[in-house]
VMD Tcl script that draws the C-alpha trace (Angstrom):
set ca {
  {112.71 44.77 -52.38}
  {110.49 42.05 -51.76}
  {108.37 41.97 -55.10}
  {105.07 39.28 -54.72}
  {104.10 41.03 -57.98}
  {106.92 38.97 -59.66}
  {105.08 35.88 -58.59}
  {101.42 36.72 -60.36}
  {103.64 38.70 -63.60}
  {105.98 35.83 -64.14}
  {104.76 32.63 -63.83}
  {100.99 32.46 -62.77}
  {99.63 34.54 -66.34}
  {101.99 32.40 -68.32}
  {100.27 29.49 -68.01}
  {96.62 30.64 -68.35}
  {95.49 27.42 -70.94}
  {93.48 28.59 -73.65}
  {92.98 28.04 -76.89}
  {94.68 28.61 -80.18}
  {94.50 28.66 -83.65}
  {94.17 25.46 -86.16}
  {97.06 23.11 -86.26}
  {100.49 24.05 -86.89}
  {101.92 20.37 -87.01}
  {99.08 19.47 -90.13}
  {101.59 17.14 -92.86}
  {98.72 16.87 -94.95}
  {96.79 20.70 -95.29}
  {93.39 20.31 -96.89}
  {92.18 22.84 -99.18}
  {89.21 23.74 -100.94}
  {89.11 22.35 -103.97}
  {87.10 23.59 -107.16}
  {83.59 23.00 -106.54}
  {80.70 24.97 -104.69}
  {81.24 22.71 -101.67}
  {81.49 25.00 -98.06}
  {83.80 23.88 -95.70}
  {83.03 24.79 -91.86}
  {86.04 23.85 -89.38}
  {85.59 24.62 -85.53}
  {88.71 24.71 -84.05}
  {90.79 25.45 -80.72}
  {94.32 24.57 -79.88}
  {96.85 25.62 -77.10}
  {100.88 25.32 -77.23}
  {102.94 26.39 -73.98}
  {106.71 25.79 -72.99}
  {108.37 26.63 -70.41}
  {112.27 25.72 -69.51}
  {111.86 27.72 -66.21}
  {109.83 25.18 -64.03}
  {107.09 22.54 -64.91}
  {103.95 23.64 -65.85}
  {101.51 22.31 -63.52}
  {103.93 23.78 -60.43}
  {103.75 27.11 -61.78}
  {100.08 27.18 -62.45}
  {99.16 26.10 -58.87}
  {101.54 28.59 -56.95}
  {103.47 25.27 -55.63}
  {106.91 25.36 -55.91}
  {108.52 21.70 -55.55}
  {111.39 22.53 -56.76}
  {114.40 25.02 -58.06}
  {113.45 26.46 -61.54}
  {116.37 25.61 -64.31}
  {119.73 26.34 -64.25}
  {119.65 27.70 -67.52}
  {116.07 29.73 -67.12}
  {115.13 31.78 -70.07}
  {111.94 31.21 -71.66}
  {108.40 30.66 -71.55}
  {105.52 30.82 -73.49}
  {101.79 29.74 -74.20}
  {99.88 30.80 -77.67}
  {96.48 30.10 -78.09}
  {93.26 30.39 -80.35}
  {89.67 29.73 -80.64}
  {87.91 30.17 -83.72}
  {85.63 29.47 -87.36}
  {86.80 29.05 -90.65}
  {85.01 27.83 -93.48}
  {86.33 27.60 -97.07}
  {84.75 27.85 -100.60}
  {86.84 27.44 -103.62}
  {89.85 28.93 -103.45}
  {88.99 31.42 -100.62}
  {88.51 30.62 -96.87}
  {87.08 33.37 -94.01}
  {88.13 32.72 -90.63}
  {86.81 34.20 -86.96}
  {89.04 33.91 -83.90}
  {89.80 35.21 -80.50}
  {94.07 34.79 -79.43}
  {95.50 35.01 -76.44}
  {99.36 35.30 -76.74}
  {101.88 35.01 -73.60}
  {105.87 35.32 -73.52}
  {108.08 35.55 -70.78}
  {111.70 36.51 -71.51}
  {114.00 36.21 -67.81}
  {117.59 34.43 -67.01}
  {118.26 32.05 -64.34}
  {119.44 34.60 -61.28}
  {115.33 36.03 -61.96}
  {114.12 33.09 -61.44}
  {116.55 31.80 -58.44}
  {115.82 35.09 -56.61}
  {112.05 34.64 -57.09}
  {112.18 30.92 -55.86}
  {114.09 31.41 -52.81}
  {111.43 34.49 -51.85}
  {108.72 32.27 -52.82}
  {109.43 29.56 -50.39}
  {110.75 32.18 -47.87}
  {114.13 31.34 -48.26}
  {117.33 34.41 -47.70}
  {118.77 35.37 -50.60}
  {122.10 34.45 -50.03}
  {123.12 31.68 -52.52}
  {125.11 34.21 -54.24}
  {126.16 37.93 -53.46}
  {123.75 39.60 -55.56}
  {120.92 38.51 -58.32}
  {120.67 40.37 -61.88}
  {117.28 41.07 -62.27}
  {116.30 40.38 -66.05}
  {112.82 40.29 -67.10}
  {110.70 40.87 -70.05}
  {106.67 40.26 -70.37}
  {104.55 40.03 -73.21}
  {100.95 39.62 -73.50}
  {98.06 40.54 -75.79}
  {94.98 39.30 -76.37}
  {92.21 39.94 -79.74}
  {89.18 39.00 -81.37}
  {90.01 39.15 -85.47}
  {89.10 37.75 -88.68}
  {91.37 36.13 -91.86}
  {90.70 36.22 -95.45}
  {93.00 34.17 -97.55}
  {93.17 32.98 -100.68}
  {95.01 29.55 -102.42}
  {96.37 29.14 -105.68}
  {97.10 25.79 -107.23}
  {100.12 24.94 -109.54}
  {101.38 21.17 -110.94}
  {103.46 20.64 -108.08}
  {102.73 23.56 -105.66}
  {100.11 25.18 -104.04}
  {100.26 28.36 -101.46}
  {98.04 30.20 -99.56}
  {98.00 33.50 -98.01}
  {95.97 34.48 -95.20}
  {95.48 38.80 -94.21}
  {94.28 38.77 -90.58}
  {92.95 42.47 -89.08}
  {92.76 42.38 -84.92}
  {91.18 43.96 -82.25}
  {93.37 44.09 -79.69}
  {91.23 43.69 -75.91}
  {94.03 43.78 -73.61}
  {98.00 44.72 -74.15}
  {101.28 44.65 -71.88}
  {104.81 45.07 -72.43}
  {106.49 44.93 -69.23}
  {110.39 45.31 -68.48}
  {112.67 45.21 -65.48}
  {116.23 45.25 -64.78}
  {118.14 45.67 -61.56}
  {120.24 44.17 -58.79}
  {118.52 42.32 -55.72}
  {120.60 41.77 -52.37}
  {119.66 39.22 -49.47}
  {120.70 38.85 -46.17}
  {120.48 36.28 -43.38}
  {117.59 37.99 -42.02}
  {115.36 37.25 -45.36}
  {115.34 40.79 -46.11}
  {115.58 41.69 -49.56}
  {117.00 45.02 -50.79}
  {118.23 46.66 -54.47}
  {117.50 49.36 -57.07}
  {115.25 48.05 -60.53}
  {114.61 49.98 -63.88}
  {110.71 49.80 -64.75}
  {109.63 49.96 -67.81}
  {105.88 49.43 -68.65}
  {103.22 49.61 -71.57}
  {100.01 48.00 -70.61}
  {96.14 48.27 -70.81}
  {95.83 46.68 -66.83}
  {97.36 44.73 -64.57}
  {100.87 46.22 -64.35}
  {103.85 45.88 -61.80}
  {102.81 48.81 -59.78}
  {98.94 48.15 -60.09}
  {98.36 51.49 -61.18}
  {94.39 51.73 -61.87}
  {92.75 53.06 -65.02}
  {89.98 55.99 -63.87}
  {89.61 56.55 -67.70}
  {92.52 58.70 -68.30}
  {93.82 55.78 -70.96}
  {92.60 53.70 -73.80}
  {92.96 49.55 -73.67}
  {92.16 48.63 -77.02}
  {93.92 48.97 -80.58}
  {94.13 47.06 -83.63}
  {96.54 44.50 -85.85}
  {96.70 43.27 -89.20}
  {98.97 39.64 -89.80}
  {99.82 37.77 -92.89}
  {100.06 33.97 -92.93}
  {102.01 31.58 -95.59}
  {101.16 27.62 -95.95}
  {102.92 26.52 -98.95}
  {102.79 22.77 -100.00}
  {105.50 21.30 -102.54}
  {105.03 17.98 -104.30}
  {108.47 17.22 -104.90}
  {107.91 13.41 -106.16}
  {105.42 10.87 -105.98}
  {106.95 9.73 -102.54}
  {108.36 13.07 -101.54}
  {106.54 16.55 -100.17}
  {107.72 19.18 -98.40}
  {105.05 21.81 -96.13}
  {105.84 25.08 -94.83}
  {103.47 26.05 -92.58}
  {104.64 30.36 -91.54}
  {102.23 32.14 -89.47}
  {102.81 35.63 -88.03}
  {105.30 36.14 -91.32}
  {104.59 39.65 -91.02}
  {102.13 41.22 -87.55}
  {102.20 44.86 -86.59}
  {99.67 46.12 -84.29}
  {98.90 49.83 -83.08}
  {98.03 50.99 -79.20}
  {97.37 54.63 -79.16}
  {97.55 56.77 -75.56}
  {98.24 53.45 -73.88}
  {98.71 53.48 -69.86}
  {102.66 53.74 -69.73}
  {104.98 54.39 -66.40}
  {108.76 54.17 -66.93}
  {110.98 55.02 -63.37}
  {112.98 53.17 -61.16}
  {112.25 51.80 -57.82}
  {114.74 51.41 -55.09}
  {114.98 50.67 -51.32}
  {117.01 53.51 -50.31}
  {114.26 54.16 -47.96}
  {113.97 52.39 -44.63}
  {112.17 52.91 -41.23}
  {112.47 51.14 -37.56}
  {109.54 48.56 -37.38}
  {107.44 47.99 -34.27}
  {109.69 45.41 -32.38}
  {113.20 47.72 -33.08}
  {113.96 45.79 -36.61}
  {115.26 47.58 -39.72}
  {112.56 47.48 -42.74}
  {112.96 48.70 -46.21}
  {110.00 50.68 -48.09}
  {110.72 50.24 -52.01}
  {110.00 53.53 -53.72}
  {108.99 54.39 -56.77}
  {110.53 57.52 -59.05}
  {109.43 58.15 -62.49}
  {106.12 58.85 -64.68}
  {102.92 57.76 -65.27}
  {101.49 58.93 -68.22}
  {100.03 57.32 -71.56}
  {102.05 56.62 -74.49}
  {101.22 55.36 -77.86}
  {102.97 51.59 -78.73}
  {103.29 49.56 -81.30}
  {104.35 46.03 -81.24}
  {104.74 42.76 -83.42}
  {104.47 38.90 -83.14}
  {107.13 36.20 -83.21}
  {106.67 34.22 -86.41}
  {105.63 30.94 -85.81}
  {107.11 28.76 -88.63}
  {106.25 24.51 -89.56}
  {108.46 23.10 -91.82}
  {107.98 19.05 -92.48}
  {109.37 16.79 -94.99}
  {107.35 13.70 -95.56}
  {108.51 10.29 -97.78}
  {105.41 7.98 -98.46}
  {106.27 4.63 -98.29}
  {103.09 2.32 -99.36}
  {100.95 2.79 -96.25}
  {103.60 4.38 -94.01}
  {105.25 7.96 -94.25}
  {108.77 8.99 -92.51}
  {108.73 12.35 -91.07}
  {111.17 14.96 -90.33}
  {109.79 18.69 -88.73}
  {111.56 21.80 -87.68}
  {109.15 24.02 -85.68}
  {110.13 27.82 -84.17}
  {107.77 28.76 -81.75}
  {108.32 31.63 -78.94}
  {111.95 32.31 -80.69}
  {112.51 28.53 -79.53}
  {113.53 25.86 -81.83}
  {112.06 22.57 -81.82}
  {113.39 19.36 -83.55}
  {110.92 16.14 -84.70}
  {111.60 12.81 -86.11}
  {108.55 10.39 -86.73}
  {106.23 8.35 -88.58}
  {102.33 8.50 -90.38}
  {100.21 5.76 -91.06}
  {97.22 5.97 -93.43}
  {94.29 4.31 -93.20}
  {90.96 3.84 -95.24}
  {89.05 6.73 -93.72}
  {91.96 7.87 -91.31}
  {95.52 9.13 -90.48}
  {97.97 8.49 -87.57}
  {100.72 10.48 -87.11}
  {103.75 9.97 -84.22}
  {106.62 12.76 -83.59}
  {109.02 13.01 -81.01}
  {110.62 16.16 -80.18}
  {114.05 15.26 -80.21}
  {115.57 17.99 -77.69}
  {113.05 18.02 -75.03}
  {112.03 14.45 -75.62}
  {107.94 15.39 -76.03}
  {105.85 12.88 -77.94}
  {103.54 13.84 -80.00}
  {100.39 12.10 -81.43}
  {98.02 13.33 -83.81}
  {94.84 11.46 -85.48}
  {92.86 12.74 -88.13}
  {89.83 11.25 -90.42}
  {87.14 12.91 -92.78}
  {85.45 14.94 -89.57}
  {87.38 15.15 -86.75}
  {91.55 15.71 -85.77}
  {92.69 16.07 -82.50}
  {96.68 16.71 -81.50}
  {97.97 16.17 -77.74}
  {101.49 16.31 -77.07}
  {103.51 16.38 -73.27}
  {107.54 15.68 -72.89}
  {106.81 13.70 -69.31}
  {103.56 11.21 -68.60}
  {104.19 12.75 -64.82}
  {102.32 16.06 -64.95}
  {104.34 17.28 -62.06}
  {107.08 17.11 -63.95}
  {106.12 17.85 -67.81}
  {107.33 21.39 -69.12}
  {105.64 20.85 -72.75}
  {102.50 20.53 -73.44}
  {100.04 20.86 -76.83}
  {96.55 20.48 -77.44}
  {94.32 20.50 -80.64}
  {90.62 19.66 -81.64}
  {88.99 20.45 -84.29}
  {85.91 19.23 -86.54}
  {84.93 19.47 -90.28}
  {81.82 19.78 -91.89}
  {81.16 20.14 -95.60}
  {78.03 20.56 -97.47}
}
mol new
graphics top color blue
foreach p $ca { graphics top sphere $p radius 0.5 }
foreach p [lrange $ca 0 end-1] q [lrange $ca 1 end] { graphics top cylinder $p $q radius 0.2 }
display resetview
């Protein structure tokens, strides 16, 4: 079953760069504090990972290379938005985009040796494994901060209108032969609002939009005069509602086959199963920031855990503060990513890649944002 769909679902969408939401890596959170001052912060910021195949190969279709031996993940979360902040409340506007690809290496084998028009036949058979995840919204938080000695937490309600949805699941058993041909028998399962495996079009017979509500926890502990610890969780809780979604569920199969034009032996994949609509409901991976910070005069020693697209990422590194200013340098310790962030009164920006060569770099983070107060 020679699937070119696989190409466009698997890799191609993954790495659409947009933006996302306000800095999850932030070691020193600003509030609002007591007066009638307004804060206004524009913000966008973009996080994507990938242990599949470097990023800039699989956005440009141009595959250099085998994908990893231990493929499994990839992801890219992203936000645009407004907030602005009075007192202890803060109002935020925003448009996501979230991305997550779910496969295992003999996926991602199978679909490089088809990509660069290679047989099948580094092993006897490939377990098909893969799980998509997109959905993209335009929503709005309202939080709220309270302020203790040592402490202060915040809680942010987000509602969603969900634009565009997918949920998209197959698992099967792909053969190859000499002859490139590919043959096997795959278990579709689909919930989307467009743009699914068997590009089955909408004539108005199902809905694409629904709607989400999220809660978000920052919590920021002064533990000592050298010694703070920030929890940054958001997505603690997400549930969001499709109703009469498109939805096909079957299995497709090359059991049949027909003589070509020059005498050859061709397979024709064939679908069996339903397409209907279905309601769905679906939630968010939690996207938690934990950093412990010890000020020493001008310098402070950092240590982060970050979870991000159910992966787990590891930081050791330093801040330095300046008069109007703050520098801040983390190294992922696993994947070997640095990261750099600068900050001051009106501006921050964050970039972080794990290789300077961008043919090679499987990491990569970008944040801006600006602050005005008046």
């Amino acid at each position: 079953m020679k699937n070119h769909r696989l190409q466009f679902i698997l890799f191609s969408l993954l790495f659409n760069i947009s933006f996302y939401a306000q800095s999850a890596t932030d070691t020193k959170r600003t509030y609002p504090n007591q007066s009638n001052a307004v804060k206004v912060t524009p913000y966008i910021n973009s996080d994507s990972y990938s242990n599949i195949l470097p990023i800039k190969q699989l956005i440009e279709d141009d595959w250099k290379q085998a994908p990893a031996t231990e493929s499994s993940i990839g992801f890219t979360q992203n936000e645009v938005g407004l907030s602005t902040q009075w007192q202890n409340f803060s109002f935020n506007i925003a448009h996501r985009l979230d991305y997550f690809v779910f496969t295992n290496s003999d996926t991602a084998q199978a679909f490089y040796l088809e990509r660069t028009d290679q047989p099948l036949t580094t092993k006897s058979s490939y377990q098909a494994d893969l799980k998509l995840h997109h959905q993209r919204s335009n929503g709005m938080r309202l939080g709220y901060q309270w302020q203790f000695q040592q402490l202060t937490t915040a809680i942010n309600l987000g509602y969603w209108q969900v634009t565009a949805s997918r949920e998209s699941s197959i698992t099967g058993e792909v053969f190859g032969d000499a002859q490139n041909n590919i043959t096997g028998i795959a278990d579709v399962q689909e919930f989307y609002s467009d743009k699914n495996f068997l590009k089955r079009g909408n004539s108005g017979s199902w809905d694409i939009d629904g709607y989400g509500v999220t809660v978000d926890l920052a919590m920021t502990w002064q533990a000592s005069e050298n010694v703070a610890v920030h929890l940054d969780i958001k997505d603690l809780y997400s549930q969001f509602k499709m109703k009469n979604l498109g939805y096909s569920q079957g299995r497709v199969d090359t059991e049949g086959t027909f003589i070509n034009s020059v005498g050859g032996k061709s397979y024709l994949p064939l679908y069996r199963g339903k397409e209907t609509t279905s309601n769905y409901d679906f939630d968010l991976p939690e996207q938690v920031n934990l950093l412990a910070q010890y000020q020493s005069d001008d310098i402070a020693y950092l240590a982060r855990f970050k979870r991000q697209g159910e992966v787990n990422f590891y930081y050791a590194g330093i801040a330095f503060d300046f008069e109007h200013s703050n520098l801040k340098l983390l190294l992922d310790l696993e994947h070997f990513s640095p990261e750099l962030e600068y900050s001051n009164s009106w501006f921050a920006v964050r970039f972080a890649i794990d290789d300077i060569d961008i043919e090679k770099a499987m990491q990569f983070s970008l944040g801006l944002s600006g602050q005005y107060i008046f």
